[in-house]
VEXTORLUM-640358 format. One record per residue (C-alpha): residue number from 1; residue in three letters; x negated, y negated, z. Coordinates in Angstrom, 3 decimals, decimal comma. Layout:
<bapas>
kolnu_bavex_px_py_pz
NUM_ALA_X_Y_Z
...
</bapas>
This chain:
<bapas>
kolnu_bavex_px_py_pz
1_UNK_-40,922_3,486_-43,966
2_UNK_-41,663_3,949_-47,818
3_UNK_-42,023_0,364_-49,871
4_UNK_-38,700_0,893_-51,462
5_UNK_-36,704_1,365_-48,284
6_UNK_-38,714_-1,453_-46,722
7_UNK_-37,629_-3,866_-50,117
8_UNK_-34,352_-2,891_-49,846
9_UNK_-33,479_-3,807_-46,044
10_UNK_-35,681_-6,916_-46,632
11_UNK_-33,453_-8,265_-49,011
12_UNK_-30,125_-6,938_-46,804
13_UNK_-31,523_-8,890_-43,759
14_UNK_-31,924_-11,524_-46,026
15_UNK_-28,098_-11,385_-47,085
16_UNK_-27,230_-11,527_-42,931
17_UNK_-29,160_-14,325_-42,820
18_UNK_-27,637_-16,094_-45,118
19_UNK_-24,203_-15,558_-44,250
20_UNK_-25,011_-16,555_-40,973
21_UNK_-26,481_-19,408_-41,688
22_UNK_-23,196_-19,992_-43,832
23_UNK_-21,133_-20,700_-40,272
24_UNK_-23,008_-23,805_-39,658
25_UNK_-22,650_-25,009_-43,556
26_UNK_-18,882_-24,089_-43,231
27_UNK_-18,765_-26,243_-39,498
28_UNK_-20,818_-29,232_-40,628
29_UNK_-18,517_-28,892_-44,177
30_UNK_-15,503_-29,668_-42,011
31_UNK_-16,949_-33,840_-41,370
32_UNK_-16,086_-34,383_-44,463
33_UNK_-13,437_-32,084_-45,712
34_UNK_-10,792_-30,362_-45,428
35_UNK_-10,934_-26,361_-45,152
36_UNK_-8,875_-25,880_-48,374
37_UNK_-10,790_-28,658_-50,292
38_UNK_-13,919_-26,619_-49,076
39_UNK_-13,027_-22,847_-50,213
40_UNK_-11,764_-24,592_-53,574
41_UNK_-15,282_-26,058_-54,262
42_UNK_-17,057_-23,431_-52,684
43_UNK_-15,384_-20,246_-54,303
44_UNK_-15,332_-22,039_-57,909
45_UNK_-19,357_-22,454_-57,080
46_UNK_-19,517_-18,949_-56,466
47_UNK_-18,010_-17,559_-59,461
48_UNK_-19,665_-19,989_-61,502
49_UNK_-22,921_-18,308_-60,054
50_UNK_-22,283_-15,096_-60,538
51_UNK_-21,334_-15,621_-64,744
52_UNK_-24,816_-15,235_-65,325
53_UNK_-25,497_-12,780_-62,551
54_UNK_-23,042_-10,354_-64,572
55_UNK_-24,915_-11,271_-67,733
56_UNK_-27,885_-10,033_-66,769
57_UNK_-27,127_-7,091_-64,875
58_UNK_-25,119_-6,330_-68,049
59_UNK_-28,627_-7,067_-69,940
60_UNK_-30,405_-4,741_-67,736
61_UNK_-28,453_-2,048_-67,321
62_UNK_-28,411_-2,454_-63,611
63_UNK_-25,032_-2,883_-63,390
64_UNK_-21,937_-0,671_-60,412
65_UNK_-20,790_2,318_-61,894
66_UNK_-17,092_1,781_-63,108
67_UNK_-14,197_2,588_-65,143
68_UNK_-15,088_0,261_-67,844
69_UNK_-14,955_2,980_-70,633
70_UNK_-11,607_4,049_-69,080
71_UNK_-8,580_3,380_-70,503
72_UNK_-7,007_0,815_-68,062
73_UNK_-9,598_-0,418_-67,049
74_UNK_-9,437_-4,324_-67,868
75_UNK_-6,695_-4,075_-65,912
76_UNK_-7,525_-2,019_-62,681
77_UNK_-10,688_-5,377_-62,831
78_UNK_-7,591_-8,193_-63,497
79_UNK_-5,612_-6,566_-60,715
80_UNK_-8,468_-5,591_-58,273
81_UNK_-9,579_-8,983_-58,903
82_UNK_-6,399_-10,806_-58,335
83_UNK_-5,717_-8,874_-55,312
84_UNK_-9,079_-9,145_-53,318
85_UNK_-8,778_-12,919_-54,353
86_UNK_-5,608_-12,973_-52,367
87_UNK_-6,937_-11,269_-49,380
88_UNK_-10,190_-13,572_-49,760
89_UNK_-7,930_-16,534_-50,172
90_UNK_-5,756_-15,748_-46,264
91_UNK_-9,194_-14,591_-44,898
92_UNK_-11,354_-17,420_-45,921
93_UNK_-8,733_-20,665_-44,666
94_UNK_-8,099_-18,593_-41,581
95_UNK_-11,791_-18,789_-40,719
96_UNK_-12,477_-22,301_-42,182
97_UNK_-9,121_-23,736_-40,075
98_UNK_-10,797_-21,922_-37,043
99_UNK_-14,126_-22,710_-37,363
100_UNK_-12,690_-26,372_-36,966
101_UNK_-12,250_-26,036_-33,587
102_UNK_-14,498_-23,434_-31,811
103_UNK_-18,687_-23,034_-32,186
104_UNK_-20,502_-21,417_-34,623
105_UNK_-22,139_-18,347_-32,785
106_UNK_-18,379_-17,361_-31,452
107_UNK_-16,654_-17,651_-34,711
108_UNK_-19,760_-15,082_-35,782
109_UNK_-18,937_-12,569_-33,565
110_UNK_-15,039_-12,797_-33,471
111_UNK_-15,400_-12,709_-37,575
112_UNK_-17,474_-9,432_-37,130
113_UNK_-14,734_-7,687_-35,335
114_UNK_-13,814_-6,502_-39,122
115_UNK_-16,392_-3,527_-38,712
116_UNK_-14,380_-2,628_-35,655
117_UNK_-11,204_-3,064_-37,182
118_UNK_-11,520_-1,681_-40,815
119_UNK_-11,059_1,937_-39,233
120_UNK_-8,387_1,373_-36,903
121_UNK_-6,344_-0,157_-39,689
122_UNK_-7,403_2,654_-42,098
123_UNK_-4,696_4,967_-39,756
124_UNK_-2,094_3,336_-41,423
125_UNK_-3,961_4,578_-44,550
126_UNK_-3,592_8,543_-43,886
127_UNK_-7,557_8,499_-42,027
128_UNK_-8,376_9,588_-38,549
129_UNK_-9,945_6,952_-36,010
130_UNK_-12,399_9,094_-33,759
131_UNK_-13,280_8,683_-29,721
132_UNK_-16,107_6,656_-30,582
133_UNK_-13,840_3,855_-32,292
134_UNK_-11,918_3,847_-29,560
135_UNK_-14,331_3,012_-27,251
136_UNK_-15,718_0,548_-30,028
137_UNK_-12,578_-1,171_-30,371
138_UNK_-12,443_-1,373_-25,953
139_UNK_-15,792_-2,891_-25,833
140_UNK_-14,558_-5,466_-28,581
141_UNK_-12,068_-5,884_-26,449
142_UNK_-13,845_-6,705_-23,685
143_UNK_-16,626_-8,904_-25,056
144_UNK_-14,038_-10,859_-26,526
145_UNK_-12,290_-11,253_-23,517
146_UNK_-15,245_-12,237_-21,505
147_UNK_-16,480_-14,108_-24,850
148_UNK_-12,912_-16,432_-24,619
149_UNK_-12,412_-16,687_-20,615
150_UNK_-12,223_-19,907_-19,399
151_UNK_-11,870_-20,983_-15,764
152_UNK_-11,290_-17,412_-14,546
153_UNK_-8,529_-16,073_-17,053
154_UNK_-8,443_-15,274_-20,156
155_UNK_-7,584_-18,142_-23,050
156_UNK_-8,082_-17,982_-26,373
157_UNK_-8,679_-21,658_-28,134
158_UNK_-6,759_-22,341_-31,043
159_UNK_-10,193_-21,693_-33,018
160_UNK_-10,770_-18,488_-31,621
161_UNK_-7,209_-17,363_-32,478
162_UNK_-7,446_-18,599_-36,109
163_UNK_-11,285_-16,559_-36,378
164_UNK_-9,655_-13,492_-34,836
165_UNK_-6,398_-13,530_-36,785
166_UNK_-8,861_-14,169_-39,971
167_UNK_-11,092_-10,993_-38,739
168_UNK_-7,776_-9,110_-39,248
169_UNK_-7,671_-10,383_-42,777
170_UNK_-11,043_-9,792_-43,919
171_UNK_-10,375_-6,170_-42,658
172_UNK_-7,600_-5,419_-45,364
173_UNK_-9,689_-7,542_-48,017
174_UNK_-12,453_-4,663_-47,340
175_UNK_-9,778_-1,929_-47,433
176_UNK_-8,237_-3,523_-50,633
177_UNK_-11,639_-3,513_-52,123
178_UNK_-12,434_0,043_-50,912
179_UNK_-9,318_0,742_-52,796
180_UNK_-10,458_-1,182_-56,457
181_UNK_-14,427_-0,766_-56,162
182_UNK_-13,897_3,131_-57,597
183_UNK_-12,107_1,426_-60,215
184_UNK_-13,557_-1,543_-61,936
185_UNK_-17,089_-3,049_-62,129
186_UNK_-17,881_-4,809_-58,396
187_UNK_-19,837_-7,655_-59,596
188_UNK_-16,788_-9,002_-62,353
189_UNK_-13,875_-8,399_-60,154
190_UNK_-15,718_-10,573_-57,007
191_UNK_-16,277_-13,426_-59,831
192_UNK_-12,525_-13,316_-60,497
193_UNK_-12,197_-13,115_-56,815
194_UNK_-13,365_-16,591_-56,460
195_UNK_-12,013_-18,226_-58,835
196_UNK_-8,367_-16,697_-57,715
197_UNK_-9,103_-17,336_-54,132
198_UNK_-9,954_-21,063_-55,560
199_UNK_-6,723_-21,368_-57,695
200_UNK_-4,561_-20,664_-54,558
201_UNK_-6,937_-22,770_-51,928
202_UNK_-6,277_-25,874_-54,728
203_UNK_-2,632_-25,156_-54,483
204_UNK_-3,243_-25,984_-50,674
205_UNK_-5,138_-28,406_-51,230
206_UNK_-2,440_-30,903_-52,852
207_UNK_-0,008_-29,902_-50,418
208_UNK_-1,588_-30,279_-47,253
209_UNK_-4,899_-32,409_-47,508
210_UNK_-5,976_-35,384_-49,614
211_UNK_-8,844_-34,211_-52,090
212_UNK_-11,647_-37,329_-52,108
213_UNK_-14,087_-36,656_-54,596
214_UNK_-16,585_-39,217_-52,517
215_UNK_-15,958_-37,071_-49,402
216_UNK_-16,814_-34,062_-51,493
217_UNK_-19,748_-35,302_-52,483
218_UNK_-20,700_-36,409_-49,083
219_UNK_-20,438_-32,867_-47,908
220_UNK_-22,734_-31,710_-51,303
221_UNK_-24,729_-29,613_-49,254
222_UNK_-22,920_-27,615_-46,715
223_UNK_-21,003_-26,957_-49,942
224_UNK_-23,048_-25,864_-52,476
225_UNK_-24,713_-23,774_-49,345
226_UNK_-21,897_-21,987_-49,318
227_UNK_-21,063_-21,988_-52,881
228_UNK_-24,508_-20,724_-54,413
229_UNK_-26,107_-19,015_-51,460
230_UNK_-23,294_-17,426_-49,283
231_UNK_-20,849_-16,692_-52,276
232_UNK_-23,131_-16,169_-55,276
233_UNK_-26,376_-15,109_-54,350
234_UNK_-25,392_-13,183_-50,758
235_UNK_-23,338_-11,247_-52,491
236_UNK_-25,768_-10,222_-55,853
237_UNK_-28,307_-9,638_-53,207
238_UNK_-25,864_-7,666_-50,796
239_UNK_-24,955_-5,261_-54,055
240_UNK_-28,895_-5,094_-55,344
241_UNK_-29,863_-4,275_-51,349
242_UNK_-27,720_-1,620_-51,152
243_UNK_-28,685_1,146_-53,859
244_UNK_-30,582_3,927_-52,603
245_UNK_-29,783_2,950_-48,949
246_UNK_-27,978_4,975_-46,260
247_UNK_-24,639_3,317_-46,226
248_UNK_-25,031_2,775_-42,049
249_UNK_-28,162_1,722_-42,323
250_UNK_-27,330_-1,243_-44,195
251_UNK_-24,140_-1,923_-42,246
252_UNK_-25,958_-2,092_-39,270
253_UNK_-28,636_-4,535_-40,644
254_UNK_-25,759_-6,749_-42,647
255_UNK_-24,090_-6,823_-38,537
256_UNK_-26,903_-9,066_-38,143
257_UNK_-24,806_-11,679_-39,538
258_UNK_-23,322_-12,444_-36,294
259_UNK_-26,587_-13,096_-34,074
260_UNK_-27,847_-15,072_-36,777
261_UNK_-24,911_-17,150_-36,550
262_UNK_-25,584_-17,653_-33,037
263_UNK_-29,005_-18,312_-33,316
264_UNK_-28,482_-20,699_-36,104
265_UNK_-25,519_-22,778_-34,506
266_UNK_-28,172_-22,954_-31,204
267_UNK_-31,093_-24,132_-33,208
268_UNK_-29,393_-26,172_-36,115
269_UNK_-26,431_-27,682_-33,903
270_UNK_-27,150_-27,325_-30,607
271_UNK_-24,604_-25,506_-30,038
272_UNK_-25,522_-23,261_-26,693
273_UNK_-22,952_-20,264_-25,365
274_UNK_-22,573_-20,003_-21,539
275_UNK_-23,781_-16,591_-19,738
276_UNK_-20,907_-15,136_-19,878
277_UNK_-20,104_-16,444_-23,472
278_UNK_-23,341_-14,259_-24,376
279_UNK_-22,510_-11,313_-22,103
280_UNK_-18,897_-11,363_-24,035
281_UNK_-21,143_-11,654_-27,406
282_UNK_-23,459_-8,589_-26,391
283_UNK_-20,647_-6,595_-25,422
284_UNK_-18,810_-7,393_-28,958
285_UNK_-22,148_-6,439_-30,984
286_UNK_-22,436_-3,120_-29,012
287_UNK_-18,952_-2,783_-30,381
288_UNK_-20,074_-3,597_-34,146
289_UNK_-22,923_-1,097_-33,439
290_UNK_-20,839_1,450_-31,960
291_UNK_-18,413_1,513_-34,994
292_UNK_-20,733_2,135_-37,409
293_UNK_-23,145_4,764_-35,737
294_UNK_-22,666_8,276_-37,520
295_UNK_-20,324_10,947_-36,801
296_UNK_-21,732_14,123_-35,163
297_UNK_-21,666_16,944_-37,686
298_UNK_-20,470_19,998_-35,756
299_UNK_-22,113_23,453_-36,638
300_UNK_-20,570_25,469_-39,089
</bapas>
Protein backbone atom coordinates (compact mmCIF):
# COMPACT_ATOMS: atom_id res chain seq x y z
CA UNK A 1 0.00 0.00 0.00
CA UNK A 2 1.57 3.31 -1.48
CA UNK A 3 1.64 6.45 1.22
CA UNK A 4 -1.14 8.14 -0.60
CA UNK A 5 -3.60 5.26 -0.50
CA UNK A 6 -2.52 4.59 3.07
CA UNK A 7 -3.35 8.73 3.91
CA UNK A 8 -6.36 8.52 2.29
CA UNK A 9 -8.13 5.44 4.14
CA UNK A 10 -6.50 6.83 7.34
CA UNK A 11 -8.42 9.79 7.25
CA UNK A 12 -11.81 7.67 5.92
CA UNK A 13 -11.44 5.39 9.03
CA UNK A 14 -11.11 8.38 10.81
CA UNK A 15 -14.55 9.77 9.39
CA UNK A 16 -16.24 6.08 10.64
CA UNK A 17 -14.94 6.75 13.71
CA UNK A 18 -16.28 9.70 14.21
CA UNK A 19 -19.66 9.12 13.15
CA UNK A 20 -19.72 6.35 15.31
CA UNK A 21 -18.71 7.86 18.05
CA UNK A 22 -21.55 10.44 17.08
CA UNK A 23 -24.38 7.65 18.36
CA UNK A 24 -23.30 7.97 21.86
CA UNK A 25 -23.09 12.06 21.62
CA UNK A 26 -26.60 11.88 19.94
CA UNK A 27 -27.87 9.21 23.09
CA UNK A 28 -26.25 11.09 25.96
CA UNK A 29 -27.69 14.52 23.93
CA UNK A 30 -31.16 13.16 24.59
CA UNK A 31 -30.70 13.89 28.97
CA UNK A 32 -31.01 17.05 28.25
CA UNK A 33 -32.87 17.70 25.09
CA UNK A 34 -35.14 17.14 22.95
CA UNK A 35 -34.30 15.43 19.42
CA UNK A 36 -35.54 18.48 17.43
CA UNK A 37 -33.85 21.03 19.83
CA UNK A 38 -30.69 18.79 19.14
CA UNK A 39 -30.60 18.60 15.10
CA UNK A 40 -31.48 22.49 15.30
CA UNK A 41 -28.24 23.23 17.29
CA UNK A 42 -26.35 20.61 15.84
CA UNK A 43 -27.03 21.16 11.99
CA UNK A 44 -26.70 25.15 12.46
CA UNK A 45 -23.08 24.05 14.10
CA UNK A 46 -22.38 22.20 11.14
CA UNK A 47 -22.96 24.66 8.53
CA UNK A 48 -21.43 27.22 10.50
CA UNK A 49 -18.27 24.88 10.24
CA UNK A 50 -18.17 24.25 6.99
CA UNK A 51 -18.34 28.45 5.88
CA UNK A 52 -14.81 28.43 6.21
CA UNK A 53 -14.24 24.90 5.03
CA UNK A 54 -15.73 26.19 1.55
CA UNK A 55 -13.48 29.22 1.83
CA UNK A 56 -10.58 27.53 1.75
CA UNK A 57 -11.12 24.81 -0.51
CA UNK A 58 -12.27 27.71 -2.73
CA UNK A 59 -8.66 29.31 -1.79
CA UNK A 60 -6.95 26.22 -2.77
CA UNK A 61 -8.39 25.10 -5.58
CA UNK A 62 -9.25 21.82 -4.02
CA UNK A 63 -12.62 22.17 -4.40
CA UNK A 64 -15.77 18.99 -6.23
CA UNK A 65 -16.00 19.43 -9.72
CA UNK A 66 -19.42 21.19 -10.54
CA UNK A 67 -21.64 23.13 -12.65
CA UNK A 68 -20.69 26.36 -11.18
CA UNK A 69 -19.75 27.98 -14.59
CA UNK A 70 -23.07 26.56 -15.90
CA UNK A 71 -25.82 28.48 -16.50
CA UNK A 72 -28.31 27.33 -13.76
CA UNK A 73 -26.26 26.53 -11.66
CA UNK A 74 -27.00 28.71 -8.40
CA UNK A 75 -29.97 27.14 -8.68
CA UNK A 76 -29.43 23.31 -9.31
CA UNK A 77 -27.00 24.28 -5.50
CA UNK A 78 -30.38 26.28 -3.92
CA UNK A 79 -32.53 23.35 -5.00
CA UNK A 80 -30.08 20.40 -4.39
CA UNK A 81 -29.54 22.07 -1.22
CA UNK A 82 -33.05 22.58 -0.16
CA UNK A 83 -33.94 19.17 -1.12
CA UNK A 84 -31.16 17.02 0.61
CA UNK A 85 -31.97 19.37 3.64
CA UNK A 86 -35.42 17.93 3.55
CA UNK A 87 -34.41 14.40 3.28
CA UNK A 88 -31.65 15.19 6.07
CA UNK A 89 -34.30 16.90 8.08
CA UNK A 90 -37.02 13.26 8.09
CA UNK A 91 -33.77 11.17 8.32
CA UNK A 92 -32.03 12.88 11.11
CA UNK A 93 -35.42 13.20 13.83
CA UNK A 94 -36.24 9.67 12.78
CA UNK A 95 -32.91 8.50 14.15
CA UNK A 96 -32.63 11.03 17.06
CA UNK A 97 -36.55 10.00 18.21
CA UNK A 98 -35.19 6.34 17.95
CA UNK A 99 -32.08 6.52 19.39
CA UNK A 100 -34.24 7.65 22.51
CA UNK A 101 -35.27 4.45 23.18
CA UNK A 102 -32.97 1.60 21.94
CA UNK A 103 -28.79 1.30 22.49
CA UNK A 104 -26.25 2.76 20.68
CA UNK A 105 -24.45 -0.24 18.88
CA UNK A 106 -28.15 -1.38 17.47
CA UNK A 107 -29.21 1.95 16.26
CA UNK A 108 -25.52 1.64 14.34
CA UNK A 109 -26.27 -1.21 12.55
CA UNK A 110 -30.08 -0.75 11.82
CA UNK A 111 -28.90 2.97 10.51
CA UNK A 112 -26.37 1.13 8.18
CA UNK A 113 -29.03 -0.83 6.48
CA UNK A 114 -28.93 2.36 3.95
CA UNK A 115 -25.96 0.61 2.00
CA UNK A 116 -28.33 -2.30 1.67
CA UNK A 117 -31.17 -0.35 0.78
CA UNK A 118 -29.87 2.47 -1.57
CA UNK A 119 -29.94 -0.24 -4.48
CA UNK A 120 -33.08 -1.87 -3.88
CA UNK A 121 -34.78 1.51 -3.89
CA UNK A 122 -32.75 2.60 -6.97
CA UNK A 123 -35.37 -0.08 -9.00
CA UNK A 124 -37.85 2.36 -8.69
CA UNK A 125 -35.20 4.59 -10.37
CA UNK A 126 -34.93 2.59 -13.87
CA UNK A 127 -31.49 0.41 -12.25
CA UNK A 128 -31.19 -3.30 -11.92
CA UNK A 129 -30.69 -4.89 -8.30
CA UNK A 130 -28.37 -8.04 -8.92
CA UNK A 131 -28.41 -11.73 -7.02
CA UNK A 132 -25.91 -10.54 -4.75
CA UNK A 133 -28.28 -7.68 -3.30
CA UNK A 134 -30.68 -9.98 -2.89
CA UNK A 135 -28.98 -12.10 -0.79
CA UNK A 136 -27.56 -8.81 0.91
CA UNK A 137 -30.84 -7.50 1.59
CA UNK A 138 -31.89 -11.50 3.17
CA UNK A 139 -28.98 -11.47 5.43
CA UNK A 140 -30.11 -7.85 6.58
CA UNK A 141 -33.01 -9.38 7.03
CA UNK A 142 -32.01 -11.85 9.12
CA UNK A 143 -29.49 -10.13 11.38
CA UNK A 144 -32.05 -7.75 12.04
CA UNK A 145 -34.41 -10.19 12.94
CA UNK A 146 -32.16 -12.05 15.22
CA UNK A 147 -30.66 -8.43 16.16
CA UNK A 148 -34.58 -7.38 17.47
CA UNK A 149 -35.91 -10.93 18.87
CA UNK A 150 -36.95 -10.88 22.15
CA UNK A 151 -38.22 -13.81 24.22
CA UNK A 152 -38.33 -16.15 21.21
CA UNK A 153 -40.23 -13.98 18.49
CA UNK A 154 -39.54 -11.39 16.74
CA UNK A 155 -40.34 -7.58 18.21
CA UNK A 156 -39.17 -4.62 17.12
CA UNK A 157 -38.95 -1.74 20.06
CA UNK A 158 -40.35 1.43 19.26
CA UNK A 159 -36.53 2.61 18.89
CA UNK A 160 -35.64 0.10 16.56
CA UNK A 161 -38.68 0.91 14.37
CA UNK A 162 -37.96 4.69 14.38
CA UNK A 163 -33.83 3.74 13.39
CA UNK A 164 -35.12 1.41 10.68
CA UNK A 165 -37.87 3.62 9.28
CA UNK A 166 -34.99 6.50 9.44
CA UNK A 167 -32.48 3.95 7.50
CA UNK A 168 -35.21 4.14 4.79
CA UNK A 169 -34.85 7.88 4.79
CA UNK A 170 -31.27 8.32 4.72
CA UNK A 171 -31.47 5.93 1.65
CA UNK A 172 -33.45 8.50 -0.60
CA UNK A 173 -31.32 11.46 1.00
CA UNK A 174 -28.25 9.47 -0.72
CA UNK A 175 -30.28 8.90 -3.91
CA UNK A 176 -31.43 12.62 -3.87
CA UNK A 177 -27.86 13.58 -3.52
CA UNK A 178 -26.66 11.09 -6.18
CA UNK A 179 -29.14 12.95 -8.20
CA UNK A 180 -27.69 16.90 -7.34
CA UNK A 181 -23.85 16.00 -6.64
CA UNK A 182 -23.33 15.99 -10.79
CA UNK A 183 -24.85 19.24 -10.52
CA UNK A 184 -23.69 21.72 -8.00
CA UNK A 185 -20.54 22.02 -5.81
CA UNK A 186 -20.86 19.10 -2.80
CA UNK A 187 -19.28 21.00 -0.11
CA UNK A 188 -21.92 24.40 -0.52
CA UNK A 189 -25.05 22.50 -1.09
CA UNK A 190 -24.32 20.15 2.37
CA UNK A 191 -23.76 23.72 4.20
CA UNK A 192 -27.22 24.75 2.96
CA UNK A 193 -28.23 21.31 3.88
CA UNK A 194 -27.84 22.09 7.46
CA UNK A 195 -28.98 25.04 7.85
CA UNK A 196 -32.41 23.89 5.91
CA UNK A 197 -32.54 20.71 7.83
CA UNK A 198 -32.15 23.27 10.99
CA UNK A 199 -34.89 25.75 9.77
CA UNK A 200 -37.46 22.85 9.60
CA UNK A 201 -36.10 20.89 12.97
CA UNK A 202 -36.77 24.67 14.73
CA UNK A 203 -40.19 24.63 13.25
CA UNK A 204 -40.52 21.33 15.39
CA UNK A 205 -39.05 22.48 17.89
CA UNK A 206 -41.80 25.21 18.98
CA UNK A 207 -44.43 22.89 18.24
CA UNK A 208 -43.61 19.90 20.00
CA UNK A 209 -40.78 20.51 22.69
CA UNK A 210 -39.90 23.40 24.99
CA UNK A 211 -36.42 24.92 23.84
CA UNK A 212 -34.32 25.72 27.38
CA UNK A 213 -31.35 27.49 26.57
CA UNK A 214 -29.86 26.19 30.20
CA UNK A 215 -30.67 22.61 29.08
CA UNK A 216 -28.85 23.36 25.88
CA UNK A 217 -26.08 24.37 27.42
CA UNK A 218 -26.05 21.50 29.76
CA UNK A 219 -25.86 19.17 26.84
CA UNK A 220 -22.75 21.62 25.26
CA UNK A 221 -20.84 18.74 24.50
CA UNK A 222 -22.70 15.88 23.04
CA UNK A 223 -23.78 18.87 20.93
CA UNK A 224 -21.10 20.57 19.62
CA UNK A 225 -19.72 16.72 19.13
CA UNK A 226 -22.09 16.39 16.81
CA UNK A 227 -22.19 19.79 15.46
CA UNK A 228 -18.33 20.34 14.66
CA UNK A 229 -17.05 16.80 14.45
CA UNK A 230 -19.88 14.55 13.00
CA UNK A 231 -21.50 17.35 10.76
CA UNK A 232 -18.61 19.67 9.88
CA UNK A 233 -15.47 18.04 10.02
CA UNK A 234 -16.76 14.14 9.17
CA UNK A 235 -18.02 15.30 6.34
CA UNK A 236 -14.82 17.75 4.92
CA UNK A 237 -12.80 14.78 5.87
CA UNK A 238 -15.25 12.14 4.24
CA UNK A 239 -15.01 14.40 0.77
CA UNK A 240 -10.94 15.06 1.18
CA UNK A 241 -10.64 10.95 1.96
CA UNK A 242 -12.24 10.07 -0.94
CA UNK A 243 -10.24 11.47 -4.10
CA UNK A 244 -8.13 9.08 -5.76
CA UNK A 245 -9.82 6.14 -3.89
CA UNK A 246 -11.70 3.14 -5.32
CA UNK A 247 -15.23 4.11 -4.62
CA UNK A 248 -15.79 0.39 -2.68
CA UNK A 249 -12.93 0.65 -1.03
CA UNK A 250 -13.92 3.54 0.87
CA UNK A 251 -17.51 2.37 1.32
CA UNK A 252 -16.38 -0.54 2.89
CA UNK A 253 -14.00 1.28 5.34
CA UNK A 254 -16.79 4.28 6.00
CA UNK A 255 -19.23 0.70 6.98
CA UNK A 256 -17.03 0.81 9.86
CA UNK A 257 -19.27 3.29 11.27
CA UNK A 258 -21.49 0.74 12.65
CA UNK A 259 -18.92 -1.47 14.77
CA UNK A 260 -17.55 1.59 16.02
CA UNK A 261 -20.81 2.48 17.26
CA UNK A 262 -20.96 -0.67 19.02
CA UNK A 263 -17.74 -0.59 20.38
CA UNK A 264 -18.15 2.91 21.53
CA UNK A 265 -21.71 2.54 23.21
CA UNK A 266 -19.85 -0.78 25.09
CA UNK A 267 -16.87 1.15 26.25
CA UNK A 268 -18.32 4.78 26.75
CA UNK A 269 -21.89 3.63 28.11
CA UNK A 270 -21.79 0.37 29.03
CA UNK A 271 -24.00 -0.51 26.92
CA UNK A 272 -23.36 -4.52 26.17
CA UNK A 273 -25.52 -6.52 23.22
CA UNK A 274 -26.59 -10.11 24.12
CA UNK A 275 -25.14 -13.14 21.89
CA UNK A 276 -27.59 -13.19 19.80
CA UNK A 277 -27.90 -9.30 19.64
CA UNK A 278 -24.19 -9.64 18.15
CA UNK A 279 -24.88 -12.70 15.99
CA UNK A 280 -27.98 -10.46 14.51
CA UNK A 281 -25.20 -7.51 14.25
CA UNK A 282 -22.59 -9.83 12.36
CA UNK A 283 -25.11 -11.10 10.15
CA UNK A 284 -26.32 -7.32 9.28
CA UNK A 285 -22.53 -6.19 8.59
CA UNK A 286 -22.01 -9.24 6.26
CA UNK A 287 -25.02 -7.68 4.65
CA UNK A 288 -23.35 -4.04 4.45
CA UNK A 289 -20.27 -5.93 3.11
CA UNK A 290 -22.08 -7.97 0.74
CA UNK A 291 -23.80 -4.89 -0.90
CA UNK A 292 -20.97 -3.16 -1.67
CA UNK A 293 -18.48 -5.94 -2.93
CA UNK A 294 -17.91 -5.49 -6.83
CA UNK A 295 -19.80 -6.84 -9.62
CA UNK A 296 -18.16 -9.66 -11.65
CA UNK A 297 -17.18 -8.34 -15.05
CA UNK A 298 -18.13 -11.08 -17.52
CA UNK A 299 -15.72 -11.70 -20.55
CA UNK A 300 -16.33 -9.97 -23.56
Amino acid sequence: MNKFVMRQSLLLLLTATIWGVAFVAQSVGMDYIGPFTFNVVRNVIGGLVLIPCIAVFHRTGAKEEDAGKTPGSRKNLLLGGICCGVMLFVAGNLQQIGIQYTTVGKAGFITAMYIVLVPILSIFLGKKAGIKIWAAVALAVAGLYILCMTDGSFSLQKGDLFVLLSAFAFSAHILVIDYFAPLADGVKMSCIQFFVCALLSAVCMWLFEKPDMGAVLQAWVPVLYAGVFSCGVAYTLQIVGQRGMNPTVASLILSLESVISLIAGWVILGQALSVRELSGCVLMFAAIILAQLPERKRGA
